[in-house]
VOPA-282058 format. One line per field, with one value per residue (C-alpha): residue number from 1; residue in three letters; x negated, y negated, z negated. Coordinates in steps of 0.1 Angstrom, whole numbers, plus 5000, padded with zeros to 4 digits. Layout:
residues N
seq	NUM, ...
type	ALA, ...
px	X, ...
py	Y, ...
pz	Z, ...
***
This chain:
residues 342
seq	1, 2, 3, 4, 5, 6, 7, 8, 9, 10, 11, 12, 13, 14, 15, 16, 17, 18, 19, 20, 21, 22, 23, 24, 25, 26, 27, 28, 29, 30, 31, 32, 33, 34, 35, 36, 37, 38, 39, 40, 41, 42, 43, 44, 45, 46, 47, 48, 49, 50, 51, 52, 53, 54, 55, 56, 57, 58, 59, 60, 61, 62, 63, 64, 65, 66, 67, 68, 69, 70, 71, 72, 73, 74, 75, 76, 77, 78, 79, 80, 81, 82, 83, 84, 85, 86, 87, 88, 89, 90, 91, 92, 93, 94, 95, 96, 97, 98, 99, 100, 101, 102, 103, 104, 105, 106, 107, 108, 109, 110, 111, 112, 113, 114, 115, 116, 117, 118, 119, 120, 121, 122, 123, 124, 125, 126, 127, 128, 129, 130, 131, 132, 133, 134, 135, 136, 137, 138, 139, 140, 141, 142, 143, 144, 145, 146, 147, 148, 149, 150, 151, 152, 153, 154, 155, 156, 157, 158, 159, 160, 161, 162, 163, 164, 165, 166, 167, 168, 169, 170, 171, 172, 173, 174, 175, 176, 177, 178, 179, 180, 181, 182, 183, 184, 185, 186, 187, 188, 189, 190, 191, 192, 193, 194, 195, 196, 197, 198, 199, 200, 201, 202, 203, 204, 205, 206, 207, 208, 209, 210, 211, 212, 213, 214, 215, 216, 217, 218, 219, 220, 221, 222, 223, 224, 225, 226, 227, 228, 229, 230, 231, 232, 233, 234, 235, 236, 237, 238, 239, 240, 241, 242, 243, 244, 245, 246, 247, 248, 249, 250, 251, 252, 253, 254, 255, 256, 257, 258, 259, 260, 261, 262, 263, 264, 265, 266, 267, 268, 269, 270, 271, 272, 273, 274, 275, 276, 277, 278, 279, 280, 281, 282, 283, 284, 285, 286, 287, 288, 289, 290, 291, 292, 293, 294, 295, 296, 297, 298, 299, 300, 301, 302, 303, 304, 305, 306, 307, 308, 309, 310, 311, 312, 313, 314, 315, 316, 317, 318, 319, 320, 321, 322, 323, 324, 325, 326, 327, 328, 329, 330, 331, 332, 333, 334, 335, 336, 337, 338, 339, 340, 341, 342
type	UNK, UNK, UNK, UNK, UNK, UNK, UNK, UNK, UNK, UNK, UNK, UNK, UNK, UNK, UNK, UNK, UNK, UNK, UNK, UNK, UNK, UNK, UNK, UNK, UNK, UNK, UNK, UNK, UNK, UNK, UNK, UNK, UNK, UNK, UNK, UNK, UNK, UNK, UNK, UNK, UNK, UNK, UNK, UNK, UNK, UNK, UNK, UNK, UNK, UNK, UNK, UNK, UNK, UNK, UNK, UNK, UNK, UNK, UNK, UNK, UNK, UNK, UNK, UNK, UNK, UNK, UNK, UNK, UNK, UNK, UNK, UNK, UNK, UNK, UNK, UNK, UNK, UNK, UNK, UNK, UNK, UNK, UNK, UNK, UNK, UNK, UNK, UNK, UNK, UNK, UNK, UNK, UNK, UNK, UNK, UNK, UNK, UNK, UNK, UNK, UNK, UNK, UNK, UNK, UNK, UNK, UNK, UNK, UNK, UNK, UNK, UNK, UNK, UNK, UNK, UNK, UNK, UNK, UNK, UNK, UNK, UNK, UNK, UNK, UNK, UNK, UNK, UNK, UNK, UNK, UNK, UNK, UNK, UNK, UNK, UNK, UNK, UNK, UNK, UNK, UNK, UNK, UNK, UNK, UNK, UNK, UNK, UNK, UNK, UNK, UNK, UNK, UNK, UNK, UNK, UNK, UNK, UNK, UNK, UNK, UNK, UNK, UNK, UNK, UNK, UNK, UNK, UNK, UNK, UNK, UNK, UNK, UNK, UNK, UNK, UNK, UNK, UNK, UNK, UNK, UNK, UNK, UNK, UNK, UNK, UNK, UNK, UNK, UNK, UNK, UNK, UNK, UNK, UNK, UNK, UNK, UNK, UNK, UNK, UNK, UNK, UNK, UNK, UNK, UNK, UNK, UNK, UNK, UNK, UNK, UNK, UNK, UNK, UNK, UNK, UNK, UNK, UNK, UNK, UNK, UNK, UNK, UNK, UNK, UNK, UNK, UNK, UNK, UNK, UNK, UNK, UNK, UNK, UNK, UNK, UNK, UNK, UNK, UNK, UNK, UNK, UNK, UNK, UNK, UNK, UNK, UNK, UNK, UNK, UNK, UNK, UNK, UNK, UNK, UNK, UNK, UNK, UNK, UNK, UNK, UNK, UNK, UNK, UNK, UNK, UNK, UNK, UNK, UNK, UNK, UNK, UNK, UNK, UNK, UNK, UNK, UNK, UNK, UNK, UNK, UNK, UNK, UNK, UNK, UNK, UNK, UNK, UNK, UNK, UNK, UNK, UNK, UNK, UNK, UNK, UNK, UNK, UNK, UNK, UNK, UNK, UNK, UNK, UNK, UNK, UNK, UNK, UNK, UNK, UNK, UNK, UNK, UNK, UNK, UNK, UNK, UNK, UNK, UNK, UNK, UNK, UNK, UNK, UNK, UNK, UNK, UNK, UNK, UNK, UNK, UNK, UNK, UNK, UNK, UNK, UNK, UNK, UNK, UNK, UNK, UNK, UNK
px	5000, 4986, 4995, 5006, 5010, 5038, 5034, 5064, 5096, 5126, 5162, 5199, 5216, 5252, 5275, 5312, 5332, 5330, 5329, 5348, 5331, 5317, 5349, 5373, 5358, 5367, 5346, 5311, 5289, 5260, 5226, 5185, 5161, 5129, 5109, 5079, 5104, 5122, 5090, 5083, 5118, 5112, 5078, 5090, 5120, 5088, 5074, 5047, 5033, 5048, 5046, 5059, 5042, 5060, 5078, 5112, 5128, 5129, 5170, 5197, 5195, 5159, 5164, 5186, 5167, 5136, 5165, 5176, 5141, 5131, 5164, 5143, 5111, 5093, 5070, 5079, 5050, 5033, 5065, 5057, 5082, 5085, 5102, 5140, 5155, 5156, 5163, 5196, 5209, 5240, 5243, 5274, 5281, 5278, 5303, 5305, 5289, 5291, 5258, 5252, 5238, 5215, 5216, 5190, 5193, 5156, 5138, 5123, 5124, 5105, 5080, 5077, 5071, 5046, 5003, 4982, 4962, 4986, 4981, 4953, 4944, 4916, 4940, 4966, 4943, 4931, 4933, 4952, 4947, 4970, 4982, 5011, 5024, 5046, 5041, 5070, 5053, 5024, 5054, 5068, 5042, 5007, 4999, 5015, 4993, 4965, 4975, 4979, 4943, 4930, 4947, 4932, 4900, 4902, 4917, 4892, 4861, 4880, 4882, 4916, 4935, 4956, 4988, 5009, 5040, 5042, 5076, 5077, 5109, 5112, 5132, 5100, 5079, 5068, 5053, 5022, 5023, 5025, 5000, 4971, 4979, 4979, 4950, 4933, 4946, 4950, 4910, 4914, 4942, 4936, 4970, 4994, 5029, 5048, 5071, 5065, 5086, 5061, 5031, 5043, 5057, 5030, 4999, 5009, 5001, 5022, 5017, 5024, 5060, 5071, 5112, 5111, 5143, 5161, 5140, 5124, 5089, 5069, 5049, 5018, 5029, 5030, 4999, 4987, 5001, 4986, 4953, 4950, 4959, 4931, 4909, 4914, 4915, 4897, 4931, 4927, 4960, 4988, 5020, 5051, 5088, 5110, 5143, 5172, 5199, 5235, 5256, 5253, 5266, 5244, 5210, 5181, 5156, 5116, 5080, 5045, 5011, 4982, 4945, 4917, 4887, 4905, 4918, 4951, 4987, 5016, 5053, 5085, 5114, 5139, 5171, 5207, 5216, 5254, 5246, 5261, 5236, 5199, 5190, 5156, 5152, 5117, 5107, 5118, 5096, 5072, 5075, 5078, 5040, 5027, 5036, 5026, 4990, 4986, 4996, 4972, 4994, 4986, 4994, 5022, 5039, 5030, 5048, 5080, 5079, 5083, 5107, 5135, 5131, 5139, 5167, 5184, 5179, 5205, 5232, 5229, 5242, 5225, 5184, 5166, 5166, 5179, 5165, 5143, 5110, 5129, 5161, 5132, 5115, 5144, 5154, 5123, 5122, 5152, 5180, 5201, 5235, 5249, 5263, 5280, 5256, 5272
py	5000, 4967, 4931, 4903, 4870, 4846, 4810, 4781, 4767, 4789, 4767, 4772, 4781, 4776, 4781, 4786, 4816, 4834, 4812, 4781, 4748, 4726, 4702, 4733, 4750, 4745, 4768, 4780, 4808, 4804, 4824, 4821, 4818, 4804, 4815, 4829, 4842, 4862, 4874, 4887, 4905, 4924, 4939, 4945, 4966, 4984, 4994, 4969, 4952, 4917, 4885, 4848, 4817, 4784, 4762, 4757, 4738, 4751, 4758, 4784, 4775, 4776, 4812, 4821, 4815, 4841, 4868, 4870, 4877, 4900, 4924, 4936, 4940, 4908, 4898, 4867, 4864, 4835, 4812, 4782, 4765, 4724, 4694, 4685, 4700, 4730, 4720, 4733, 4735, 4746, 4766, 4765, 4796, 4793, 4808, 4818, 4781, 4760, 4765, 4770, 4740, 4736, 4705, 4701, 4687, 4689, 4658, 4659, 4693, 4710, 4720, 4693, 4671, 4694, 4688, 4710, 4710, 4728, 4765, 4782, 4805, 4824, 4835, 4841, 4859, 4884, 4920, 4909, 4919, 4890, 4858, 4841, 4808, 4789, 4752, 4743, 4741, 4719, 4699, 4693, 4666, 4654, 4678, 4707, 4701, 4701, 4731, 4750, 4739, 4747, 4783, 4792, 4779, 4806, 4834, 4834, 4834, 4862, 4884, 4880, 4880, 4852, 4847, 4815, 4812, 4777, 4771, 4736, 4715, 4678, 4675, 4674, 4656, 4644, 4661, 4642, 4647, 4683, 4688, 4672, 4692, 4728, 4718, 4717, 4749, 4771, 4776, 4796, 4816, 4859, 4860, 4833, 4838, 4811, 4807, 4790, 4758, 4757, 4759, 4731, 4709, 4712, 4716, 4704, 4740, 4755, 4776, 4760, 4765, 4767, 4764, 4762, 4747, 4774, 4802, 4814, 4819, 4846, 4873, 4856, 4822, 4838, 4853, 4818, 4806, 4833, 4828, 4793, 4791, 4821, 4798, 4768, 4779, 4813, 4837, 4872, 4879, 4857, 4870, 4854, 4863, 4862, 4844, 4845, 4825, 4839, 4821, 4814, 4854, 4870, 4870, 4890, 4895, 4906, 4899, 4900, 4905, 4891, 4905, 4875, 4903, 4929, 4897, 4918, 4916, 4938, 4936, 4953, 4964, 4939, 4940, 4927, 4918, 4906, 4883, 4886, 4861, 4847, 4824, 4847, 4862, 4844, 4858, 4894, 4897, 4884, 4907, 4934, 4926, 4919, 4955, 4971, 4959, 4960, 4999, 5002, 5002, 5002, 4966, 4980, 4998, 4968, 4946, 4973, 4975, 4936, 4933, 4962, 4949, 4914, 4928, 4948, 4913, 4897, 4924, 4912, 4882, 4853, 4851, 4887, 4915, 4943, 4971, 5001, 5014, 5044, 5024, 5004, 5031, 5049, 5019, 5012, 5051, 5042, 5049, 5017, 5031, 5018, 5054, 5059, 5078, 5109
pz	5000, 5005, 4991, 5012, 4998, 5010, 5007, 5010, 5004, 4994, 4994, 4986, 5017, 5020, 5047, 5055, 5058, 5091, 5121, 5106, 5112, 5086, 5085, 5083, 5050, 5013, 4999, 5012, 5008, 4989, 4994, 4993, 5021, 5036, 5061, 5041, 5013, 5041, 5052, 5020, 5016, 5053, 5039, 5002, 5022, 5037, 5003, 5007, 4977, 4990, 4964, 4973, 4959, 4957, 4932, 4919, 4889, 4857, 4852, 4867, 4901, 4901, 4884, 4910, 4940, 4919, 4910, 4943, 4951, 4925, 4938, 4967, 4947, 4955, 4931, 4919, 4891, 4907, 4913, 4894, 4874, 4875, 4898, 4895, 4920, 4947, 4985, 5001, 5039, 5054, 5083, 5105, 5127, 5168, 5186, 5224, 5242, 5202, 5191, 5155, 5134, 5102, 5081, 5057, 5021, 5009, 5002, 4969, 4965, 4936, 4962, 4986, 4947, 4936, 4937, 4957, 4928, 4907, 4929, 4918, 4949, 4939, 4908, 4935, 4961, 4936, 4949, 4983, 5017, 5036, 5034, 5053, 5058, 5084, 5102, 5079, 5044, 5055, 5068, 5034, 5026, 5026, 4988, 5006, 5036, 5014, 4996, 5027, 5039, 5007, 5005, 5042, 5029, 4994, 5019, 5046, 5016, 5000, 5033, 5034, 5070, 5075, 5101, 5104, 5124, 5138, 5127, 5142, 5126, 5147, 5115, 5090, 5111, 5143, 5170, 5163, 5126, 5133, 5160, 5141, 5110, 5122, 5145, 5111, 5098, 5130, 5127, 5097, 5113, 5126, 5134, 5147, 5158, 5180, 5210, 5241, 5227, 5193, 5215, 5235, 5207, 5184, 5206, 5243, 5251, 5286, 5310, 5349, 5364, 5330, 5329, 5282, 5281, 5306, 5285, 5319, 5319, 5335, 5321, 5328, 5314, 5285, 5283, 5295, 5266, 5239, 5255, 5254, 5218, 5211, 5232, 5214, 5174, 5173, 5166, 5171, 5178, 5192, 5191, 5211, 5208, 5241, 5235, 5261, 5252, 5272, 5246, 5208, 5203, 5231, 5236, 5251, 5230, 5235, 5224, 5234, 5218, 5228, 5217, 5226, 5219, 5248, 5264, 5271, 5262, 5257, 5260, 5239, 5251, 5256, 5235, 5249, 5211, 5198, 5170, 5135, 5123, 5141, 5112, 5094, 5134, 5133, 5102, 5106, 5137, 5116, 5090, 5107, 5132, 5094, 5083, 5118, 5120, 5085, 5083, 5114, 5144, 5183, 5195, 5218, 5189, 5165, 5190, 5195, 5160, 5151, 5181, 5170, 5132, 5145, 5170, 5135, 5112, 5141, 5130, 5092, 5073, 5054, 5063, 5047, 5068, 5046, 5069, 5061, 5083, 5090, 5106, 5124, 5138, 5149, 5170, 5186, 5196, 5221, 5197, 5208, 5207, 5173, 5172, 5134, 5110, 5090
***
């Protein structure tokens, strides 16, 4: 078993029943996300020794967001414990051509408030083999830049390996903002996961002929794209997920690893998927590439793995992916029917 440690923001999410729109509901739904805690959940669910760092305010809520944590065997040990409050978004369901919509209530959250200086990573690193992060905590503010820099900094002396996914949010910061930030950080990264919008936003990255808007990019513009992001920071592996967008229920769904050192890529399977939910799609891919190359996988069955986990998180509500290697495994082995088990 190895430990992976998780570092970010986890929030209150709240939505409304079913597919009503914000202005229809009285009552919402209330659960706890954020990308790196989701990630954390997927390889917990694998029997991985998975803890998540961050900070939330010392009363119920903040109690919450931990126990619904600990349920699925994260360890929550290094959660500190501080600030006034913890961030919340609402997510309103897309239907058919309505897309869905996120608005974000997190200024001032325990974790955007706290000091870099407070996270004690060589305490934290102790006995770990991986640390992950997204582009949306160094996005929380300046400390949590730092604290992201210095975390890289502690993993990579410690022989950890590190993977970021870009995670860009135009809602956090600029596009500038963003690209000078993880141009700092990407250098300490083995493993960086994206899509061909991140690459663009963040780093002006894009392969020629590129249609990002229409989803319609080549093969080769995407290994374009992973090898020009190996070029420029150093990654190892760059790892891109394959979005179709039909409607807000129906997408096709792939991905694609890149190794810089074989300069060669492969691609999944590619998944007509009927969505129950796509908020935490992101991070179950990344969860599931986390668990595959850490458990010693081939890149193309590291890549089918991360894909079918991903493709299984879209039939499940609220943002962890509640799925077992077994259920994972027997999906990327071609068993795609959604046949009833007995």
């Amino acid at each position: 078993m190895s430990r992976i440690i998780t570092f970010g923001e986890i929030m209150l999410r709240l939505n409304p029943e079913s597919y009503l729109r914000f202005t229809q509901s009285s009552k919402f739904e209330a659960s706890y996300a954020g990308g790196e805690a989701n990630v954390a959940v997927s390889l917990a669910n694998y029997g991985q020794d998975a803890a998540f760092v961050s900070k939330v305010p010392a009363h119920d809520i903040g109690q919450c967001a931990i126990n619904a944590l600990r349920q699925f065997g994260v360890d929550t040990s290094m959660i500190l414990r501080g600030g006034d409050r913890l961030g919340v978004y609402f997510v309103e369901k897309g239907a058919s051509q309505r897309p869905s919509k996120v608005i974000y209530d997190r200024a001032n959250s325990a974790i955007a408030t706290a000091q870099a200086s407070e996270f004690d990573w060589k305490t934290i690193f102790a006995g770990a083999d991986w640390f992950h992060w997204t582009g949306i905590t160094p996005a929380l503010s300046s400390h949590m830049a730092q604290a992201c820099l210095d975390a890289c900094k502690a993993a990579k002396a410690m022989g950890l390996t590190v993977s970021c996914d870009l995670n860009y949010r135009n809602k956090l910061w600029s596009r500038e903002e963003a690209g000078k930030c993880m141009a700092q950080l990407l250098p300490y990264v083995d493993v960086c996961i994206a899509n061909e919008e991140d690459c663009k936003d963040v780093f002006g990255i894009e392969a020629e002929g590129a249609d990002i808007a229409g989803g319609k990019l080549g093969y080769e513009g995407y290994v374009s794209v992973a090898r020009q992001m190996a070029q420029r920071f150093g990654c190892r592996k760059v790892a891109i997920t394959l979005r179709s967008s039909l409607s807000a229920n129906d997408n096709d769904w792939a991905g694609m690893l890149y190794d810089a050192a074989a300069d060669r890529a492969v691609i999944s399977p590619t998944y007509h998927i009927h969505i129950v939910d796509r908020v935490g799609g992101g991070d179950s891919f990344g969860g599931g590439l986390i668990y595959s190359l850490i458990t010693g996988k081939n890149a193309q069955d590291a890549i089918n793995f991360a894909v079918a986990a991903s493709c299984l998180k879209h039939s499940i509500e609220h943002d962890f992916n509640l799925v077992t290697v077994a259920e994972v495994e027997n999906l990327a082995k071609g068993n795609a029917s959604g046949r009833i088990q007995r």
